[in-house]
C-alpha positions as CSV (number, residue, x, y, z in Angstrom):
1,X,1.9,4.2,-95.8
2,X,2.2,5.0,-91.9
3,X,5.1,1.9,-92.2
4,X,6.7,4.2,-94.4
5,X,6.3,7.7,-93.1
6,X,7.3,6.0,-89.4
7,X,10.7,4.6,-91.2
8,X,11.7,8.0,-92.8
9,X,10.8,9.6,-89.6
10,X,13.4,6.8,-87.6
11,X,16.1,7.6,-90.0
12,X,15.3,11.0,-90.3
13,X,16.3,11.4,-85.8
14,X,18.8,8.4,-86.5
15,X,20.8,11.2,-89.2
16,X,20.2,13.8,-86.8
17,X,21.5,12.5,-83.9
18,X,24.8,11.0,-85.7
19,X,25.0,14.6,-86.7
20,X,25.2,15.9,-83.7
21,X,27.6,13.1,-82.4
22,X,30.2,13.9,-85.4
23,X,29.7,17.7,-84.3
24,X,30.5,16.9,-80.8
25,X,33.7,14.7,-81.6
26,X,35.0,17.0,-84.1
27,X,34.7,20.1,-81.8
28,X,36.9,18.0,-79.2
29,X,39.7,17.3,-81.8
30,X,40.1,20.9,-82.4
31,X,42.9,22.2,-80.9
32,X,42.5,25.7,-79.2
33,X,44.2,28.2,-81.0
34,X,45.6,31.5,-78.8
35,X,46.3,34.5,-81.1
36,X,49.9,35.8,-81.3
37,X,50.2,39.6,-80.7
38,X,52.9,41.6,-81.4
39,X,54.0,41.8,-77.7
40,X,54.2,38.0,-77.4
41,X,56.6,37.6,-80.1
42,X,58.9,40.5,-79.1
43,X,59.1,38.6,-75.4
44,X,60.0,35.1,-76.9
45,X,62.5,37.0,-79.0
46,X,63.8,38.7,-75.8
47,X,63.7,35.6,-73.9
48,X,65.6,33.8,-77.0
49,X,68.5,36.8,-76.9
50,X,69.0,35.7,-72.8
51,X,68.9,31.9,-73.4
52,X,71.2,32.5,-76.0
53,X,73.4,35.0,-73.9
54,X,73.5,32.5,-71.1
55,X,74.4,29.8,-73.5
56,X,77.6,31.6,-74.7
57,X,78.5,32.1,-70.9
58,X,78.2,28.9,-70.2
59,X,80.6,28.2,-73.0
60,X,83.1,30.5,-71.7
61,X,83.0,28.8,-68.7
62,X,83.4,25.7,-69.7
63,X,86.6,26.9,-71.9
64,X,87.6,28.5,-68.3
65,X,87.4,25.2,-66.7
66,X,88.9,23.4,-69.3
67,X,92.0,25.9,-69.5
68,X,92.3,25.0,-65.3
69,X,92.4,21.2,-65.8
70,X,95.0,21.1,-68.5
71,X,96.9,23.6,-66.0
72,X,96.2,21.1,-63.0
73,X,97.9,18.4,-65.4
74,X,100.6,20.6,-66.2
75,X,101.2,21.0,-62.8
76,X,101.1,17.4,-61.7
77,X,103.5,16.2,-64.5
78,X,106.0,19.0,-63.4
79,X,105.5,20.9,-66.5
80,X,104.6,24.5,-65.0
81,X,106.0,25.8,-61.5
82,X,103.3,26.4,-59.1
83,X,104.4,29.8,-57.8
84,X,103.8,31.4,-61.4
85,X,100.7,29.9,-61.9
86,X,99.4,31.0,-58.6
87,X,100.7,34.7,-58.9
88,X,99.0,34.2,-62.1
89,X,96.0,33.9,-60.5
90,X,96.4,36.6,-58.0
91,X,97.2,39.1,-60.8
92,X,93.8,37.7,-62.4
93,X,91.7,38.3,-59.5
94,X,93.1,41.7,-58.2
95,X,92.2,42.5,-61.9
96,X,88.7,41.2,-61.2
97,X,88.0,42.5,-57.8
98,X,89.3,46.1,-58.9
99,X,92.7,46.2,-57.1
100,X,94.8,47.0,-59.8
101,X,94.7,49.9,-62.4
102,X,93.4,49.1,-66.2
103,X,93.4,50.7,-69.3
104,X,91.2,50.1,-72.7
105,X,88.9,51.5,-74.9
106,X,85.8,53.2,-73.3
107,X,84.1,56.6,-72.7
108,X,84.5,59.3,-70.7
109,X,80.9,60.8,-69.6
110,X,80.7,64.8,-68.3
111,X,78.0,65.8,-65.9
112,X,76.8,69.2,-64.6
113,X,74.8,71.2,-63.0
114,X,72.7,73.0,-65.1
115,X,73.7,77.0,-64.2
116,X,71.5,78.6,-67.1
117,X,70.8,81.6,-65.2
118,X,66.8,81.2,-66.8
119,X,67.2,78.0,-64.4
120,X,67.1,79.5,-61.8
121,X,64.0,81.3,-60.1
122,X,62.8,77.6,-60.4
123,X,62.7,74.2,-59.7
124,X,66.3,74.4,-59.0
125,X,66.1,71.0,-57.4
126,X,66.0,69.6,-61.1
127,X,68.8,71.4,-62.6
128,X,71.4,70.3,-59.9
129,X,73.2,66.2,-60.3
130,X,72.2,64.3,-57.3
131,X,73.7,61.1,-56.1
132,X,71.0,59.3,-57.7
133,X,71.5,60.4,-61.2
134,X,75.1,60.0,-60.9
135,X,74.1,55.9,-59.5
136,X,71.7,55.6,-62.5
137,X,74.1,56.5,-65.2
138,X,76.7,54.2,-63.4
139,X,74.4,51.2,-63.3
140,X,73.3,52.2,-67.5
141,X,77.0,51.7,-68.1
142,X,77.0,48.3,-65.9
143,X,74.1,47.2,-68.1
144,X,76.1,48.4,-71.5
145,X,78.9,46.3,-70.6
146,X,81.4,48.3,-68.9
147,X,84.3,46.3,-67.5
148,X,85.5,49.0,-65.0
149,X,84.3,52.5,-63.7
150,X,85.5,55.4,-62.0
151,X,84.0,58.7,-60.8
152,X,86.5,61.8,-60.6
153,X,89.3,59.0,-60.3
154,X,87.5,56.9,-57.0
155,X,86.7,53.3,-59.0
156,X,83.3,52.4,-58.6
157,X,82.9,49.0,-56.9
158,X,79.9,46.9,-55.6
159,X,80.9,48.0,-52.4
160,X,81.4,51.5,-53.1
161,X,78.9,53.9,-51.7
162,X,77.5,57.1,-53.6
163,X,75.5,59.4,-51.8
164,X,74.7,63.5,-51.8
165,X,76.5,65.9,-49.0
166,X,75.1,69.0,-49.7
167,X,76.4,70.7,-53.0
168,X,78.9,67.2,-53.6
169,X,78.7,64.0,-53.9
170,X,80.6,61.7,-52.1
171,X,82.4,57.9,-53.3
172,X,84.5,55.9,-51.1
173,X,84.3,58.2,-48.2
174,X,85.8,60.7,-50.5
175,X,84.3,64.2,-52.0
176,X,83.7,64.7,-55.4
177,X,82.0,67.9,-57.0
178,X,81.3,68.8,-60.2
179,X,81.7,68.5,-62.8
180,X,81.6,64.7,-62.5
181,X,83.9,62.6,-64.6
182,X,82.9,59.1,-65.0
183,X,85.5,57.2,-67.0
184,X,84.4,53.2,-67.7
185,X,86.2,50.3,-69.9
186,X,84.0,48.7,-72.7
187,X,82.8,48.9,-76.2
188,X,82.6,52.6,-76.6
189,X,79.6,52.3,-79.0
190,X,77.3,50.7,-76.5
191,X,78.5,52.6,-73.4
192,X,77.6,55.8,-75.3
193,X,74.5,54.6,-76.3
194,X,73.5,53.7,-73.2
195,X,74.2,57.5,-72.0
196,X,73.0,59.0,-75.6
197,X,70.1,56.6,-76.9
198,X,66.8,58.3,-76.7
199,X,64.7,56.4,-74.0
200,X,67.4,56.3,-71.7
201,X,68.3,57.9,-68.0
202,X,70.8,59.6,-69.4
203,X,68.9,61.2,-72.5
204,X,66.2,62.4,-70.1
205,X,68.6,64.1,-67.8
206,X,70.1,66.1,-70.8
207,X,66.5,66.8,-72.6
208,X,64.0,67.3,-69.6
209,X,66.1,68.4,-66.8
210,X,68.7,70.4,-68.9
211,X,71.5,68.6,-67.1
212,X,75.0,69.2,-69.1
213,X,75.9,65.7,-69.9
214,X,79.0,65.2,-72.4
215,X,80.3,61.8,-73.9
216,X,83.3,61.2,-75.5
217,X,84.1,57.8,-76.8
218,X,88.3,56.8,-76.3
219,X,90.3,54.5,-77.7
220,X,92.3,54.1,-74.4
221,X,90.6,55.2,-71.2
222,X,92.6,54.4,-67.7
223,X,90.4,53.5,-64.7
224,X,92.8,53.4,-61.2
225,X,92.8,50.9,-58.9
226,X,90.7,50.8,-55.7
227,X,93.0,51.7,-53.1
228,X,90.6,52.2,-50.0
229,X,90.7,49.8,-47.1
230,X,87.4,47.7,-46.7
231,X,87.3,44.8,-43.7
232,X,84.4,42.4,-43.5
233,X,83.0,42.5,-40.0
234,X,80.3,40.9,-40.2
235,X,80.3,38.4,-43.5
236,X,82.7,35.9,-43.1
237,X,83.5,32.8,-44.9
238,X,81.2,29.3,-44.7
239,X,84.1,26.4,-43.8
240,X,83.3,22.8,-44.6
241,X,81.0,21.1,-42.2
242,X,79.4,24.7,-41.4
């Protein structure tokens, strides 16, 4: 009888301990499982839209390239003359760099001090458009798309400066006062969004601040040419073997 009872009890810690061995090895197999919030999926689904976005450049470049090397070979063969393609190319990258007057669909956006006479008595500092509102709008349109911008006809480059001087503003070492006039080239849809939309710079300077801000969307908007002088003093080009 003890024979017996000893047995049962050997078997008994014998299933016991493969119990807790199968435990064990299936707790290692299981992979650990992170909860997907609502948050996560709306940043893969951003991230997605830019990898996409940077895919469709890439393409576009490639096409770009592509359109240069059959040019090259025209060239070599004698096909094209090389004065056309190269004016060509100037024409191209005045267009680019802002030297040369353009035209296209767009908006036109209309900014102004906010001269409610129940303005003033108060923060007046709010009611009035300083240089930065006028550079936040500007880069809202950048971000929208906008091909080309001016402000009270001075185009807007990257080099072009915006800053207050007393009740103006000045762009390109030229004064502007109100109203402001920003004309820019793009889809006219988005650009006005980006001004309109609720949630943006632009909607909180018209619903908070009570700054006059007008939009009209254009089927053809003209944006002059840059016409200042600008000479690099300091930046200047890396040669080979630099």
């Amino acid at each position: 009888m003890k024979s017996v009872k000893k047995t049962n009890l050997v078997i008994l810690c014998l299933s016991v301990l493969l119990g807790i061995v199968i435990a064990v090895q299936l707790k290692q197999n299981v992979p650990d499982l992170t909860p997907v919030t609502l948050n996560a999926i709306e940043m893969t689904k951003y991230e997605i839209e830019a990898i996409n976005k940077e895919v469709a450049e890439l393409k576009v470049m490639i096409k770009d390239k592509e359109k240069q090397i059959e040019m090259y070979k025209s060239i070599s063969s004698g096909d094209k003359n090389i004065i056309d393609i190269l004016n060509n190319e100037l024409e191209k990258n005045r267009i680019t760099a802002g030297f040369e007057e353009v035209q296209g669909p767009g908006i036109i956006v209309k900014m102004e001090d906010n001269m409610d006479e129940n303005a003033f008595g108060q923060e007046l500092d709010l009611d009035l458009i300083h240089d930065a509102d006028v550079l936040r709008i500007i880069n809202d349109l950048r971000g929208a798309g906008a091909e080309a911008i001016s402000i009270n006809g001075q185009r807007v480059l990257a080099i072009s400066e915006i800053k207050c001087g007393g009740p103006i503003i000045r762009i390109n070492n030229n004064s502007v006062a109100t109203p402001i006039h920003i004309t820019a080239i793009g889809d006219p849809k988005l650009l006005n969004a980006a001004i309109c939309a609720p949630n943006t710079y632009g909607y909180a300077l018209k619903t908070i601040d009570q700054i006059n801000i007008e939009t009209s969307m254009k089927d053809k908007v003209v944006v002059p040419a840059y016409i200042e002088r600008f000479d690099f003093q300091y930046a200047k080009p890396i040669k080979e073997g630099d």
